[in-house]
DODREN-729770 format. One record per residue (C-alpha): z, y, x; chain; residue number from 0; residue in three letters. Coordinates in nm, 4 decimals. Layout:
REC         z         y         x  ch    i   aa
REC         Z         Y         X   A  NUM  ALA
...
END
This chain:
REC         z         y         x  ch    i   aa
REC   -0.4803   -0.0312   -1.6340   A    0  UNK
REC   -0.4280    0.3255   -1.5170   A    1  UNK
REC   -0.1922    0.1941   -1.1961   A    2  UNK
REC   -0.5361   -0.0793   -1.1473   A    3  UNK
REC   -0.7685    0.1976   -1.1409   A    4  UNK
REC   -0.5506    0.3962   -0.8913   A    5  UNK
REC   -0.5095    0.1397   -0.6104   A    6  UNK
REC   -0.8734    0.0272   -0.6537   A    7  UNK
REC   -0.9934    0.3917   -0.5908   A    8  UNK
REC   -0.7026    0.3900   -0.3057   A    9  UNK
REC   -0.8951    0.0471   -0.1844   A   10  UNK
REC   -1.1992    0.2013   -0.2354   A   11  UNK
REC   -1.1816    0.5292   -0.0664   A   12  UNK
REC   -1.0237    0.4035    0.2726   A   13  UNK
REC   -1.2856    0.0726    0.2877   A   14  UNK
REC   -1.0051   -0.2117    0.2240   A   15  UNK
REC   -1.2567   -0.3806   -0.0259   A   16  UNK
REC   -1.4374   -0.4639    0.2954   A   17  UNK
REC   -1.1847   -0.6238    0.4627   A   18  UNK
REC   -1.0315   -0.8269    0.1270   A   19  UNK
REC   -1.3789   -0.9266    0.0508   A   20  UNK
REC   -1.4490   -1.0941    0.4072   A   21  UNK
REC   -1.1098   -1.2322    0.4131   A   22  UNK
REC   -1.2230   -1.4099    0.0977   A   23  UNK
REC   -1.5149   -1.5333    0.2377   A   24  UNK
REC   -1.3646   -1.6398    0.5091   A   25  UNK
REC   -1.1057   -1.8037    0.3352   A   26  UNK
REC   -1.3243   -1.9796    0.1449   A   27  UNK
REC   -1.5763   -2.1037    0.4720   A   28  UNK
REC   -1.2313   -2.1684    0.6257   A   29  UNK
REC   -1.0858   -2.4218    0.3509   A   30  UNK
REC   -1.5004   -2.6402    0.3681   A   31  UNK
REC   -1.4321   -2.6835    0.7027   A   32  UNK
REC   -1.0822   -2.8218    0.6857   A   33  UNK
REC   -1.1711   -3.0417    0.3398   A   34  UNK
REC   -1.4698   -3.2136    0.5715   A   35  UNK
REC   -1.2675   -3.2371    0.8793   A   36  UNK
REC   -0.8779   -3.3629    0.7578   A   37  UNK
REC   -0.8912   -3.7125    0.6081   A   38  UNK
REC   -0.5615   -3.6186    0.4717   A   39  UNK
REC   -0.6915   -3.3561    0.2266   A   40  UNK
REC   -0.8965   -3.5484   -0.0148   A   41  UNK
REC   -1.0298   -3.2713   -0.2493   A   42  UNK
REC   -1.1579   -2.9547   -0.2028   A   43  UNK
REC   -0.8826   -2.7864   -0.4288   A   44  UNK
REC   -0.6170   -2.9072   -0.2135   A   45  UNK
REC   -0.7657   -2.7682    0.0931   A   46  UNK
REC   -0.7902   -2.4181   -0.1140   A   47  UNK
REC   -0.4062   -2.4598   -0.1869   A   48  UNK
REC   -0.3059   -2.5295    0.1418   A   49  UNK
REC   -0.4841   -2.2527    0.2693   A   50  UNK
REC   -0.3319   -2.0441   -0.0052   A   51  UNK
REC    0.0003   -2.1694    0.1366   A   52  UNK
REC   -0.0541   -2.0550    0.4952   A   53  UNK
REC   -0.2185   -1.6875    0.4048   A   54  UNK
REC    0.0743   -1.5945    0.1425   A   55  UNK
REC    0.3420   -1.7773    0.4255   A   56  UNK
REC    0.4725   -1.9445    0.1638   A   57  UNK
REC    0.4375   -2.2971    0.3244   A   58  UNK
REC    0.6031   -2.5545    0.0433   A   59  UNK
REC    0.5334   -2.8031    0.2714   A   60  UNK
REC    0.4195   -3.0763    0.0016   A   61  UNK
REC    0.0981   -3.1126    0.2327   A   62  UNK
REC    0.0429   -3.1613    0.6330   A   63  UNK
REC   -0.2709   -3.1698    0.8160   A   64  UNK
REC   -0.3470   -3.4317    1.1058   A   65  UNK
REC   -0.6929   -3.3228    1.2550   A   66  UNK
REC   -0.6619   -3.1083    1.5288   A   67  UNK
REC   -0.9896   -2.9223    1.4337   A   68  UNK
REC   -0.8387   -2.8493    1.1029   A   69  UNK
REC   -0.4972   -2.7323    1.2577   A   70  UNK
REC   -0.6857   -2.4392    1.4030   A   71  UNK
REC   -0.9102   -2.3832    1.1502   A   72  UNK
REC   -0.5482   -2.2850    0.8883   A   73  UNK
REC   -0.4166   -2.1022    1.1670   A   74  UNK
REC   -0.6687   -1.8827    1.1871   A   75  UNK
REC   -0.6115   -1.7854    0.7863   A   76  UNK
REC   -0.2443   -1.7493    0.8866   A   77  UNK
REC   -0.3245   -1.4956    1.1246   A   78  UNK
REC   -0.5898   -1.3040    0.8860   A   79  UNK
REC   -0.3513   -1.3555    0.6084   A   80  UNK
REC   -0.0755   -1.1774    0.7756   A   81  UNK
REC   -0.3108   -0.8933    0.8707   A   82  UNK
REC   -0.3583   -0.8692    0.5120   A   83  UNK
REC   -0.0526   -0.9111    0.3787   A   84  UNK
REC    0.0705   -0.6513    0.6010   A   85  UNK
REC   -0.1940   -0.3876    0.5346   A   86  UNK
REC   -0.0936   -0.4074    0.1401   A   87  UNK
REC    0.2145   -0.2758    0.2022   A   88  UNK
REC    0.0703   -0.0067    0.4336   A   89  UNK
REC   -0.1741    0.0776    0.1883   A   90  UNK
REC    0.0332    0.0975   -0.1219   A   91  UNK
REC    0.3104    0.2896    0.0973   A   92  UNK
REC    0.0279    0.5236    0.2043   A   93  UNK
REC   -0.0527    0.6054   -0.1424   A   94  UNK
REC    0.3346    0.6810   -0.1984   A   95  UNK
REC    0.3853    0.9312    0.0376   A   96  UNK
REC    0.0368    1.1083   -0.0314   A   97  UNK
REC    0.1048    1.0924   -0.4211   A   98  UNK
REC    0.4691    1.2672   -0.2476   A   99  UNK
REC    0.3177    1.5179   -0.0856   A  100  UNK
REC    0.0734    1.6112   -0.3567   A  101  UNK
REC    0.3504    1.6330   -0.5942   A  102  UNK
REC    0.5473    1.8366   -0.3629   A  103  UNK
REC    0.3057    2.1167   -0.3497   A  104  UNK
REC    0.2297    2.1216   -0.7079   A  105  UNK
REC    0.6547    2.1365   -0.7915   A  106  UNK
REC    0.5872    2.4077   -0.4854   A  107  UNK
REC    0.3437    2.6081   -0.6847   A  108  UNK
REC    0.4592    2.5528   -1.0764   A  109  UNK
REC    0.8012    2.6766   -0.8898   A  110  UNK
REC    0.6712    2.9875   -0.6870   A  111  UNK
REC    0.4821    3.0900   -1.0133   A  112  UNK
REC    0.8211    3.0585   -1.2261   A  113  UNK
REC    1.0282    3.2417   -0.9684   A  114  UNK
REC    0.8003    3.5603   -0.9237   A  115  UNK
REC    0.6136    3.5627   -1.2266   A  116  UNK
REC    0.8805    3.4693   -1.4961   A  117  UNK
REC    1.1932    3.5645   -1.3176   A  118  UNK
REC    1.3484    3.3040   -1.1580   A  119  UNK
REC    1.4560    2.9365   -1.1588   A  120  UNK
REC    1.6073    2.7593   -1.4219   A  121  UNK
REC    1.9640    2.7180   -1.4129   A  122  UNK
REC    1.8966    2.3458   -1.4245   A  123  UNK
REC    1.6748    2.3818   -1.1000   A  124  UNK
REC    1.9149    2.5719   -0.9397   A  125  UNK
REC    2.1780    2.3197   -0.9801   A  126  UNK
REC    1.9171    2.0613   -0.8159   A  127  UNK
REC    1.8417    2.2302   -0.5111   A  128  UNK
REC    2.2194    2.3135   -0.4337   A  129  UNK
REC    2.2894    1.9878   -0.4969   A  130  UNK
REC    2.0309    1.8368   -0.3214   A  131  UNK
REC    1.9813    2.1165   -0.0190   A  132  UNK
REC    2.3689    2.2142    0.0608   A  133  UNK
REC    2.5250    2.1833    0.3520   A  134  UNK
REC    2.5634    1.8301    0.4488   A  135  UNK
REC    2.4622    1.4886    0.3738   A  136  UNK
REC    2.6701    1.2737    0.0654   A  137  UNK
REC    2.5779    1.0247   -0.1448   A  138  UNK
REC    2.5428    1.2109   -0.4088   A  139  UNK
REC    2.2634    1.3932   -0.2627   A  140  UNK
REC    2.0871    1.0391   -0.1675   A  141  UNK
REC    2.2064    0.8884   -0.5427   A  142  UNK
REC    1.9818    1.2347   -0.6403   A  143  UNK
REC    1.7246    1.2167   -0.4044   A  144  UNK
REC    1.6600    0.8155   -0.4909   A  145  UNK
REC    1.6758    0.8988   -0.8806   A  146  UNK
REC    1.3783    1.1504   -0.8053   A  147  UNK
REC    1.1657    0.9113   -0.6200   A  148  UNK
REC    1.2399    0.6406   -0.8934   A  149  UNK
REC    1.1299    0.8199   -1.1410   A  150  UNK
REC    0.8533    0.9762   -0.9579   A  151  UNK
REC    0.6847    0.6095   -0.8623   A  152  UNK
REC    0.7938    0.4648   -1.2078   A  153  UNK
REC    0.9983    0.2021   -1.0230   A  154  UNK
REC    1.1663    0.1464   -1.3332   A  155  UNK
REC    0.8610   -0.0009   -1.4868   A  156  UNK
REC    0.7327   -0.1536   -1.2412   A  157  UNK
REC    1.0652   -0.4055   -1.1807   A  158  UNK
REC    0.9885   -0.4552   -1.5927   A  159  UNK
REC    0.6812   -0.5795   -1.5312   A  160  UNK
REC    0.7521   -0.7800   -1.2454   A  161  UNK
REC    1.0766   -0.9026   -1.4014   A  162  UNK
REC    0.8663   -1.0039   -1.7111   A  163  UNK
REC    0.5723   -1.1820   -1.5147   A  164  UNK
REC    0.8619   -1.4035   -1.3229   A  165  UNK
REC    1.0048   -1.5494   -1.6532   A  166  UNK
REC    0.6806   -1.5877   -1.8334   A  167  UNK
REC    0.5492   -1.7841   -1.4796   A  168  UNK
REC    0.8827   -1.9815   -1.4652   A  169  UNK
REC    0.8278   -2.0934   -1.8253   A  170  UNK
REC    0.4785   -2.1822   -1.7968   A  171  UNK
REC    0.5524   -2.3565   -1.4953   A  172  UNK
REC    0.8238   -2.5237   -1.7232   A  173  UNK
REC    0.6480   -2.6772   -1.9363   A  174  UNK
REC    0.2831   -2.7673   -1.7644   A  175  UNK
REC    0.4667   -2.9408   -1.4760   A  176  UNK
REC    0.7014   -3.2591   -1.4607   A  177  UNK
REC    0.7853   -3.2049   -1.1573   A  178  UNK
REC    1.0294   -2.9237   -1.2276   A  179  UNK
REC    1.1842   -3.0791   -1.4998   A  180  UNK
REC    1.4319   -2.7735   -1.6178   A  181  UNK
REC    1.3767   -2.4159   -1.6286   A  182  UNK
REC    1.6228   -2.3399   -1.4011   A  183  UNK
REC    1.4318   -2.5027   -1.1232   A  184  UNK
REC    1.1611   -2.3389   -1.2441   A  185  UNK
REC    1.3237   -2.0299   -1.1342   A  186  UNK
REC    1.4042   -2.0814   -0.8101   A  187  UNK
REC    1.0402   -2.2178   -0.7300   A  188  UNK
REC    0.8899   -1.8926   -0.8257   A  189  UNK
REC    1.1647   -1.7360   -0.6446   A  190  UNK
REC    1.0206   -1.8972   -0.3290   A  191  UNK
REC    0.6940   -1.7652   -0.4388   A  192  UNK
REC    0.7381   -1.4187   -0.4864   A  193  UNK
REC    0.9380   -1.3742   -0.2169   A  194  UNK
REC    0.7381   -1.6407    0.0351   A  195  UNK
REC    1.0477   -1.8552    0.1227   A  196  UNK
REC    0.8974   -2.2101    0.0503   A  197  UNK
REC    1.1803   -2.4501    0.1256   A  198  UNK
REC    0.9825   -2.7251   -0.0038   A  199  UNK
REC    1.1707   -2.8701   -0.2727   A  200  UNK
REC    0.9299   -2.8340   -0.5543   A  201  UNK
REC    0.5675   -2.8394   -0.5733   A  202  UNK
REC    0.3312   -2.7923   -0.8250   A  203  UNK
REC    0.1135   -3.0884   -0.9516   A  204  UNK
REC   -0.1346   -2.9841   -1.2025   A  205  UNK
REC   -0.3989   -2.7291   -1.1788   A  206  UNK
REC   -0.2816   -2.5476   -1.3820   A  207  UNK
REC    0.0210   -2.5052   -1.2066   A  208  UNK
REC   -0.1149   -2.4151   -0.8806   A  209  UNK
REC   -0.2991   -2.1409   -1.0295   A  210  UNK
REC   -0.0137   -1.9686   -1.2023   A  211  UNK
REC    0.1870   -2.0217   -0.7992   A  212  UNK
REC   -0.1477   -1.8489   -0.7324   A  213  UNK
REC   -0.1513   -1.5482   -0.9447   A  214  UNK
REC    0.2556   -1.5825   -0.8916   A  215  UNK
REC    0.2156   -1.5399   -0.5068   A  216  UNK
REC   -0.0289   -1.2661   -0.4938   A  217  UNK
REC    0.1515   -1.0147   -0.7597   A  218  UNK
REC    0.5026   -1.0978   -0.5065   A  219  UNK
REC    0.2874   -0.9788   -0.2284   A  220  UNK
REC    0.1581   -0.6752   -0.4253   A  221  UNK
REC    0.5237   -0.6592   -0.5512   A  222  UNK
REC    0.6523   -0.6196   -0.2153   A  223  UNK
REC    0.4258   -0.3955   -0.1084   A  224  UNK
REC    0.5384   -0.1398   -0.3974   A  225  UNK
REC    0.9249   -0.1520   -0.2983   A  226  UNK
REC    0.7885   -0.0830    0.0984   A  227  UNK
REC    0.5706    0.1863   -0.0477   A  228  UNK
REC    0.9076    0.3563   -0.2837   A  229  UNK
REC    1.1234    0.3065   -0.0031   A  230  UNK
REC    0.9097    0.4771    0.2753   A  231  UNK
REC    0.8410    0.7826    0.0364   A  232  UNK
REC    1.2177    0.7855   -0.0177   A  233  UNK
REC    1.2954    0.7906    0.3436   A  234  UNK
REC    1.0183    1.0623    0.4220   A  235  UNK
REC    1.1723    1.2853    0.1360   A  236  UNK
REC    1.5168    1.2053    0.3159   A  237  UNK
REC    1.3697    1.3306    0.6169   A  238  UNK
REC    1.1967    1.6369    0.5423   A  239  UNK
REC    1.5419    1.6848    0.3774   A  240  UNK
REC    1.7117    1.6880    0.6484   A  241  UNK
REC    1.4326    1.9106    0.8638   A  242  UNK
REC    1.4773    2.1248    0.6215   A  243  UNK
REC    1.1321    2.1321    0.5874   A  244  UNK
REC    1.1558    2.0681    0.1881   A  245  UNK
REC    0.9758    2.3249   -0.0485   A  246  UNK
REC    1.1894    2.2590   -0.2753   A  247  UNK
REC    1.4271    2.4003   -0.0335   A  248  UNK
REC    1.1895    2.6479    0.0227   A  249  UNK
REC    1.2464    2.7852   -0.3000   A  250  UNK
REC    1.5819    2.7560   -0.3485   A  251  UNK
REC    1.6023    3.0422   -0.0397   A  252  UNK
REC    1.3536    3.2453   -0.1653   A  253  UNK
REC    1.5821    3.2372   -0.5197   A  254  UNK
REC    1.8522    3.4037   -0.2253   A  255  UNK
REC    1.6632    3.6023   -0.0194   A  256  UNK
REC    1.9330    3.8443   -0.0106   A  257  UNK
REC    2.2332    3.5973    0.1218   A  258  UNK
REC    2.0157    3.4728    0.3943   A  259  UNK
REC    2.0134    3.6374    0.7390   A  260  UNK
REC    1.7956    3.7377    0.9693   A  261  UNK
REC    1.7374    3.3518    1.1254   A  262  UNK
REC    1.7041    3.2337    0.8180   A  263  UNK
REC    1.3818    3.4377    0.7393   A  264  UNK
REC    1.2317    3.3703    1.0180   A  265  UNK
REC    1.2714    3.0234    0.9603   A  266  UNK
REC    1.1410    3.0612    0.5931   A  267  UNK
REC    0.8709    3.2532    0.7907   A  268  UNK
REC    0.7518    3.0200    0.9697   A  269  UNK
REC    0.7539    2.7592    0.7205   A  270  UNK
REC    0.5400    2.9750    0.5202   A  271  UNK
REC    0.2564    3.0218    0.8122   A  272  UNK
REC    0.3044    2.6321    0.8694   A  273  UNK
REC    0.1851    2.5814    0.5324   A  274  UNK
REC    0.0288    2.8708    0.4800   A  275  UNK
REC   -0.2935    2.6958    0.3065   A  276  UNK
REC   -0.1130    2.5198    0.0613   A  277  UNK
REC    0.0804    2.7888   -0.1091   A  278  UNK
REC    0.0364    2.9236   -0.4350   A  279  UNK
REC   -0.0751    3.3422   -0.3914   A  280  UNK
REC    0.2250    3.4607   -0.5848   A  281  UNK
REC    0.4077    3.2903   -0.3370   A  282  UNK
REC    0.2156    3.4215   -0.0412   A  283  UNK
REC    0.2306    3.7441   -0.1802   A  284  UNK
REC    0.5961    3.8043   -0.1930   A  285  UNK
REC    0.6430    3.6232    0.1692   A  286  UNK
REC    0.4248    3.9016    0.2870   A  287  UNK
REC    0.6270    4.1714    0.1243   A  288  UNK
REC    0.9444    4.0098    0.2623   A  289  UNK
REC    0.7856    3.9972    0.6101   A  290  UNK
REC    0.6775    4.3831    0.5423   A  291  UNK
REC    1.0300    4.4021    0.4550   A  292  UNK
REC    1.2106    4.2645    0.7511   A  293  UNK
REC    0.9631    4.4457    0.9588   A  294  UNK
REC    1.0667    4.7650    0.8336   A  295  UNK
REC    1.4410    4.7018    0.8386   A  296  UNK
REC    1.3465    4.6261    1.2014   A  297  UNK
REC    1.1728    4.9191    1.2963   A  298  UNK
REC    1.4970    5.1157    1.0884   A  299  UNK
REC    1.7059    4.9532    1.3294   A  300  UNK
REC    1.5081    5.0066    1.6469   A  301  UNK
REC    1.4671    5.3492    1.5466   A  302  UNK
REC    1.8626    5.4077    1.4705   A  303  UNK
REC    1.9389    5.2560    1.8130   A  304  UNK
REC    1.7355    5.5046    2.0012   A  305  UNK
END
C-alpha cells in the first residue's frame, strides 16, 4: 500500500491523473463509437477488449474490424495508448533517480556527520568506496554498484510480487477458461500479456477471463516501467561514477585528505561549491578549513619562492 501511495502522490504532484483520466474517457467514447459503427463487434464488451488490445499493443488478434470509420477510431487509442504507456515508464524512472538523488545526499550527510563528528568511516564503508571508487572500471564494481541499487528500489520484492501475480493469473486463467486447456498454456498466454507479444494463439473467452488479461496487462505495463525506472537509476549512479561526481566518493577523499594532491582538492573544491546547498554544515565547515588550509600552504609557498 505504501509503494500505491508513493506513485499516486508521484501522479499527483506532476498532473499525470489528468492525462490517465482523459485517456479513460476517451477510451471509453472511443470503444461507443466503434461498437455502433463495426457490424463485426456485436457487444459493447468486445469493443472495450479490442480497444484494450490496441492501447496495451498486445494485439491477440482473435478479433478484426471491417468499417473503415472504426479502423481510425482504434488507431487513434493506439496512438494515445502508446503515449501512455510510454510516459509510465518515464514517470516511474523519474521517481527512481529522484528517490537516488535524495538518498544520495542523505548517505552524504549521515556520512559527513560520522566522519567529522565521530571520527571517521567505518571500516566497512571504507572497504565500499575503495571498492566501488578505485581506479578503473570491473565488474566487480558494477556487480556492487547493481547490488546497491537493488536493494535500494527493493527490486527483489518487487520480481516476488510480480512473479506471484503471473502464476496466480495463469491458474485462474486455468481453470475459468477452456480454451487454454493446460496450465502450461496458460503460461505462455500471460507471458504474451505481460510482456505485450500477442502471437495470437490463445484468447480468452469468458469475462472473467478478459478481466484477469486486463488487470494482467496493466500490472506488465506498470511492471515494465519499474525495471526501466531500476535500470536508468543504475546507469545514472554508473555515470556519476565514472564523473567522479559521486559523494560517496566525495567522502571517501575527504577520509584521505592527506594522500590527495593539490588537483585533487581543487577538484573536491569545486565539487563542494557545486553542491554547496546541499551539504551538511559539518561538512561545509571542514571544506572551508581545508580551503583555509591550502590557501595558506599557498601563500607559504609563494612567500618561500620570493
Amino acid at each position: 500500500m505504501r509503494v500505491f501511495h508513493t506513485y499516486w502522490t508521484m501522479i499527483r504532484k506532476t498532473r499525470m491523473d489528468r492525462l490517465f483520466l482523459s485517456f479513460l474517457v476517451f477510451f471509453c467514447v472511443d470503444c461507443i463509437f466503434i461498437y455502433l459503427c463495426d457490424p463485426g463487434i456485436k457487444t459493447f464488451g468486445d469493443a472495450l477488449w479490442i480497444g484494450f488490445n490496441v492501447a496495451t499493443t498486445i494485439g491477440l488478434g482473435d478479433m478484426t474490424l471491417t468499417s473503415p470509420l472504426a479502423r481510425i477510431l482504434v488507431s487513434l487509442i493506439g496512438l494515445y495508448g502508446i503515449v501512455i504507456a510510454a510516459v509510465i515508464p518515464g514517470l516511474i524512472a523519474s521517481h527512481y533517480l529522484d528517490a537516488t538523488r535524495k538518498e544520495r545526499d542523505e548517505t552524504l550527510k549521515a556520512h559527513a556527520r560520522q566522519l567529522f563528528e565521530q571520527g571517521g568511516l567505518s571500516e566497512r564503508q571504507k572497504r565500499t568506496a575503495k571498492r566501488l571508487f578505485s581506479k578503473g572500471w570491473n565488474p566487480m564494481k558494477r556487480a556492487s554498484l547493481f547490488a546497491l541499487i537493488v536493494k535500494r528500489t527493493k527490486t527483489i520484492r518487487f520480481l516476488l510480487a510480480l512473479a506471484a501475480v503471473f502464476v496466480f493469473c495463469s491458474l485462474v486463467l486455468w481453470q475459468i477458461d477452456p480454451v487454454f486447456g493446460s496450465w502450461s498454456n496458460a503460461l505462455w498466454y500471460c507471458f504474451m500479456v505481460v510482456t505485450t507479444t500477442g502471437f495470437g494463439d490463445f484468447a480468452p473467452t469468458t469475462l472473467m477471463a478478459r478481466l484477469v488479461s486486463v488487470f494482467l496487462g496493466v500490472y506488465g505495463v506498470i511492471a515494465m516501467g519499474f525495471l526501466c525506472g531500476v535500470g536508468a537509476s543504475w546507469l545514472f549512479e554508473r555515470v556519476q561514477t565514472l564523473q567522479g561526481r559521486s559523494s560517496t566518493l566525495m567522502i571517501h577523499q575527504l577520509e584521505h585528505l592527506g594522500e590527495l594532491d593539490d588537483d585533487q582538492l581543487e577538484a573536491l573544491r569545486d565539487y563542494a561549491n557545486e553542491h554547496a546547498d546541499r551539504l551538511s554544515m559539518p561538512l561545509a565547515q571542514s571544506l572551508i578549513m581545508l580551503k583555509k588550509q591550502s590557501d595558506s600552504s599557498d601563500t607559504a609557498s609563494a612567500s618561500a619562492h620570493t
